[in-house]
C-alpha positions in Angstrom: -11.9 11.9 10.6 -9.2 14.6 11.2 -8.0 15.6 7.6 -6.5 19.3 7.1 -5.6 20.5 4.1 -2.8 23.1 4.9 -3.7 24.5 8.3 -7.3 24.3 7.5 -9.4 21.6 8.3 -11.4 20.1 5.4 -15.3 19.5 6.1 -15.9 15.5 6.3 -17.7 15.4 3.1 -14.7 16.9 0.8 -12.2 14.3 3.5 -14.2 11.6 2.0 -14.0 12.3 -1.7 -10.6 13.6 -1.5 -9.3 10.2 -0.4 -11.8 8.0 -2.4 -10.5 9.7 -5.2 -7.2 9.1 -4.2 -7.6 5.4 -4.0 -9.1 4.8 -6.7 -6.6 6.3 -8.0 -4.3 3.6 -7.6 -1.8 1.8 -9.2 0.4 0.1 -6.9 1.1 -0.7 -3.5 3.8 1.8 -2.8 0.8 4.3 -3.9 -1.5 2.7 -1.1 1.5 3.1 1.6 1.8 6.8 0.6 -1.6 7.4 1.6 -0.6 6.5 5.2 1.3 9.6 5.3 -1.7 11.7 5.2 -4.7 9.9 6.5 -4.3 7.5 9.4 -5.7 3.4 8.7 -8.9 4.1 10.3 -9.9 7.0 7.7 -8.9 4.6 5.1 -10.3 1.8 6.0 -13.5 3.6 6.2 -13.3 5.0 3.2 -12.3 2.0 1.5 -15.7 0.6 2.8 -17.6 3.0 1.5 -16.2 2.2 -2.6 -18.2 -0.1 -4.7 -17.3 -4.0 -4.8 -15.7 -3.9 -7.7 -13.4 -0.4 -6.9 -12.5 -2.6 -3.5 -11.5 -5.7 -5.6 -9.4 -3.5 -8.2 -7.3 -2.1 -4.8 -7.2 -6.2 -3.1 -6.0 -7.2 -6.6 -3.2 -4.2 -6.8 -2.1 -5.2 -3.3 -2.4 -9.3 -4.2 -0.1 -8.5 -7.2 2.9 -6.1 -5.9 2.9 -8.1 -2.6 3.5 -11.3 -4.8 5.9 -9.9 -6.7 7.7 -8.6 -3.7 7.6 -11.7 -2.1 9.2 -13.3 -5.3 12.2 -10.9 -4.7 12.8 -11.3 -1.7 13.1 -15.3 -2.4 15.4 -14.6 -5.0 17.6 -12.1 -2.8 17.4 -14.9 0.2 18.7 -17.5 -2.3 21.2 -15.3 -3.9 22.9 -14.3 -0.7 22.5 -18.0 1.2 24.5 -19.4 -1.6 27.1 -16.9 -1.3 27.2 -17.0 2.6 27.4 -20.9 2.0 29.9 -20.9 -0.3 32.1 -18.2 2.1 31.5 -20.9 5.1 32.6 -24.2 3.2 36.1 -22.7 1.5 39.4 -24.3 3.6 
């Protein structure tokens, strides 16, 4: 892991504890996406591995949830607009 803090590098153990505390931290998937602006996949994912079960299926269910419920509105946005564009295509 590469983290820095600043300029300074951070030793590996306060990398690890920094970002296990910041996902389980956690309350939405936006939140998890942030994180990729300061630690790459990789030093996630291996932190990630390191929480207990239950902290990994808290994060799985957070992800689960706000990707359904993004999915829902972009099915409502794709109905929305393909009535509309049908609508514009049948008029004389």
């Amino acid at each position: 892991m590469k983290l820095y803090q600043g300029d300074e590098p951070l030793n590996l153990e306060n990398q690890i504890a920094k970002l296990s505390s910041a996902l389980q931290a956690i309350q939405t998937l936006g939140e998890i996406h942030a994180l990729i602006v300061d630690y790459t996949y990789e030093e996630i994912e291996q932190v990630f591995e390191q929480l207990a079960p239950e902290q990994q299926a808290q994060i799985k269910a957070i992800c689960d949830r706000d990707t359904q419920k993004q999915l829902a509105i972009e099915q409502v946005r794709s109905n929305h607009f393909s009535g509309y564009f049908q609508g514009a295509t049948s008029a004389p």
